[in-house]
N, C-alpha and C positions, 0 to 999 in steps of 0.2 A: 504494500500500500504506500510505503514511505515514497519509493521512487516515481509512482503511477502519479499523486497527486501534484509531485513538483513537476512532472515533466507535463499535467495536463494546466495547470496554472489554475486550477480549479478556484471556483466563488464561492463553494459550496461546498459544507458537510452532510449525511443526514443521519441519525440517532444512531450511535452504535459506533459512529465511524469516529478518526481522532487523526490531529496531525500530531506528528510527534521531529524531535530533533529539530534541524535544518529545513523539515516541510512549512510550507506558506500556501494562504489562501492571497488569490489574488483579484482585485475587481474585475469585474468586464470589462472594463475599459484602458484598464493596466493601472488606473491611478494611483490604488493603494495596496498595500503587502501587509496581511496577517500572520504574527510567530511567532517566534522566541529570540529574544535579543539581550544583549548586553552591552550595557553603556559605559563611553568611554575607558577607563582603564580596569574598570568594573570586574571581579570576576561572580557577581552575582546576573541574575536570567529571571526576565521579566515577558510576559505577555502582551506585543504593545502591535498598534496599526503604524505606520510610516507609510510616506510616499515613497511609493515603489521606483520611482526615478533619482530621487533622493534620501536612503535610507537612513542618513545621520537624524531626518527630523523626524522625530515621534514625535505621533499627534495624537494618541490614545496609551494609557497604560491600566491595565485590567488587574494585574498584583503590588501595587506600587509600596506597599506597606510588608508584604511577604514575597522575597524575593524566592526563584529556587537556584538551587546552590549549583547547578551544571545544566548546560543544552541539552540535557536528558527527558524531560520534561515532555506531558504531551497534553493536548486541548482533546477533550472527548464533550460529545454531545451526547446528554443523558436520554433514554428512550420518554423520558416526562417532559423536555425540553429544558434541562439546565446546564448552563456549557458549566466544566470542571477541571482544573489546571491542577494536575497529577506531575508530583515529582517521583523518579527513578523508584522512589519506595512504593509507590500508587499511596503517599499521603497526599490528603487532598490541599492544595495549595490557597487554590480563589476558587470560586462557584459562583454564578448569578443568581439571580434571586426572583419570583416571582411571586404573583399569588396565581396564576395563572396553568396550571397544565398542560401538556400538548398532545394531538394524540396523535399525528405524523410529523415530528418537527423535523424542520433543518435550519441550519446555521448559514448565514451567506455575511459576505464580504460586501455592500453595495459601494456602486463609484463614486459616493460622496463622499465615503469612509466612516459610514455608521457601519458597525456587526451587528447582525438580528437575528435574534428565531425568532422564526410563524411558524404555523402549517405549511409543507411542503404543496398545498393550492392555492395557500392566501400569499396575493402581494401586496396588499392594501396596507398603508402605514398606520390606518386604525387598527389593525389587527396582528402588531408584533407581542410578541410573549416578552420579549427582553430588547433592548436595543443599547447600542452604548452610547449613544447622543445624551442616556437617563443619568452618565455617569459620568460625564467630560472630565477630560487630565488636567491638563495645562494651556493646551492649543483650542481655540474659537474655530468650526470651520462653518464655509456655509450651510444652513439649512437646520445648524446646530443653534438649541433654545438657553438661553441662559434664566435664570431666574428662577417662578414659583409654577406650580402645575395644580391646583387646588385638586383637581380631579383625581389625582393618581396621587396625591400628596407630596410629589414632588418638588425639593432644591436647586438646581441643577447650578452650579459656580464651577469655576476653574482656581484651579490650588497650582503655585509654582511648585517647580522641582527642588528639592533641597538643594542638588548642587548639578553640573553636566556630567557627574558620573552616578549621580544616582536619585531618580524620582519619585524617593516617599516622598511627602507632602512635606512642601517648603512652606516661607516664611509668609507669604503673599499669597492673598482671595482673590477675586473679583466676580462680585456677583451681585445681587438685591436685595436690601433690605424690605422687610413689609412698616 
């Protein structure tokens, strides 16, 4: 599977399935690379989206608080729809969160550089189970909400990185107060 999904550039996972190592999902459109990185002199391995033309900027990072300790690491989609960042030991790393279940999910990369699970027939952006626009890093992109979501109870702010080697949550928000 590891060589099948880098050599198709694939956008997409679906329940069961997992990149692991050096595998990446990629958008349609090439713009963004999901996978396992490590920043600057770093030898910790984080979960993050970068532009796939420029992979120094990450613009998402999905473990930013628990890193894993080697590129061993692999992203699985759970058959209820929860993506899960499994280190070398299958302890679970990060997880997403929903209240939501699914009952064919897949995981896609879209060319905005949000990650989502739907249903593997819904493309409707009312109807993602998870998204990571719910969870922004550091980086503003288009189409991405800042602020409050009353409905889903949402905050949505960008937190700096602590430093350019490593993205737990720095000194600096930017977000809305109410």
């Amino acid at each position: 599977m590891e060589g099948l999904l880098q050599a198709l550039q694939a956008d997409t996972i679906s329940a069961l399935e997992s990149i692991m190592g050096s595998d990446t999902l990629v958008s349609s459109g090439q713009s963004f690379e999901l996978g396992l990185f490590s920043a600057g002199n770093s030898e910790a391995w984080y979960l993050g989206i970068w532009y796939k033309n420029f992979p120094t900027i990450v613009v998402w990072v999905a473990n930013r608080e628990n890193p894993v300790a080697d590129s061993h690491g692999s992203l699985k989609l759970s058959k209820n729809g929860s993506l899960v960042l499994l280190d070398q030991m299958n302890n679970t790393i990060w997880s997403s969160t929903s209240s939501q279940v699914a009952e064919d999910p897949v995981a896609q990369l879209l060319e905005n550089g949000n990650l989502v699970v739907r249903e593997k027939d819904t493309t409707d952006s009312e109807g993602y189970i998870w998204e990571s626009f719910n969870l922004p890093s550091d980086t503003l992109l288009p189409e991405m909400k800042v602020g409050w979501d009353f409905r889903k109870g949402l905050n949505r702010y960008l937190t700096s990185w602590k430093n350019a080697s490593d993205p737990s949550l720095g000194e600096y928000t930017y977000g809305i107060e109410n």
